[in-house]
N, C-alpha and C positions, 0 to 999 in steps of 0.2 A: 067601659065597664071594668079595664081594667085595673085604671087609676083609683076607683070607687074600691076594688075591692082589694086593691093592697093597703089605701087607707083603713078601711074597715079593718082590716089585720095589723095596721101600727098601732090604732085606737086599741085593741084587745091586747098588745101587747105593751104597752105600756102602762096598761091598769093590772101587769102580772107581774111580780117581783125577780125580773129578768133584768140584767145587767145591760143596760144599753147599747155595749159593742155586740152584746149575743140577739138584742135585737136584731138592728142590725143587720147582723149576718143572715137571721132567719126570714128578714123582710128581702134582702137581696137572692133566697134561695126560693123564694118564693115566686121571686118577679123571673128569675130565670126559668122556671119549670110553666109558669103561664105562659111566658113568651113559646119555651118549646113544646108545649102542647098544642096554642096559637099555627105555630109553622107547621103542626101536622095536618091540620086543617080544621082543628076543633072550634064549633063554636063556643062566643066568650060564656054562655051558660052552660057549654056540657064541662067545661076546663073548671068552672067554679065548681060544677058540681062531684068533678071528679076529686080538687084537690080538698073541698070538705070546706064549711062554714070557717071563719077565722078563730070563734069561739070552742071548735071544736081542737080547729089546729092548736090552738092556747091548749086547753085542757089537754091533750096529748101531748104535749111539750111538758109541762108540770106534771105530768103524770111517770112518764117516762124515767125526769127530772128524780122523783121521789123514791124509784125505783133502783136506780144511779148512784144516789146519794145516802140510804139507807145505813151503808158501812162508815159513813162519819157520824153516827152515832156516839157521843161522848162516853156514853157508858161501855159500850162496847169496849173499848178504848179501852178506858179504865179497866176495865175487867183481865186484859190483858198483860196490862202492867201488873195489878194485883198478884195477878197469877204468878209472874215473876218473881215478885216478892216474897212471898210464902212460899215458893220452890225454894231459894236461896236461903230463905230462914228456918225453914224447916231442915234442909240438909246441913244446912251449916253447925245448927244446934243440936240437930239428933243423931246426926251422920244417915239418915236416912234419901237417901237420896235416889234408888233405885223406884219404890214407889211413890215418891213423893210426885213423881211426872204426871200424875193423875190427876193436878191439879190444874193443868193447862187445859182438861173439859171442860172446866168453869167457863171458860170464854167461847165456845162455840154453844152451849147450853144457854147462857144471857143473850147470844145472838138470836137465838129463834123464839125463844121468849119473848125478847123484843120485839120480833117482827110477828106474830100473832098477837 
């Protein structure tokens, strides 16, 4: 059962746009937590049922994933630098500089926009 059901979790994770070494690793993390749930005494159905369908494990991985990766947002980014820019050019050409730092909310403002 347990060869059946780490396969079934390569198959799932190969059809996910996960890096092959992160495979991998997640298929090796896998096989060690059945093996030690195995040496608890668990049967190979309460072990599967514990650590969750492979399709589930996949989706929780990507999801997680999405959660993780949220702040390489390109724009985000950009908005950053923006910000920079208009700080420096506005101080530099108006001598405005004291309130000009108001400008750096632009980038935490585009971030929750973004993520709503």
């Amino acid at each position: 059962m347990k060869k059946d059901y780490i396969e079934d979790l390569k198959d799932e994770l190969e059809e996910s746009p996960l890096l092959r070494s992160e495979m991998y690793q997640i298929l090796r993390k896998y096989e060690e937590l059945y093996d030690d749930y195995m040496d608890d005494g668990m049967a190979p159905s309460e072990v599967e049922k514990k650590l969750g369908t492979p399709s589930e494990i996949v989706s929780d991985i990507m999801s997680s994933r999405k959660k993780v990766t949220q702040w390489l947002n390109p724009v985000v980014y950009f908005t950053f630098l923006l910000s920079a820019i208009i700080y420096l050019m506005i101080g530099y050409f108006t001598g405005l500089w004291h309130p000009t730092w108001l400008v750096f909310l632009l980038s935490p403002i585009v971030y929750f926009y973004k993520r709503n």
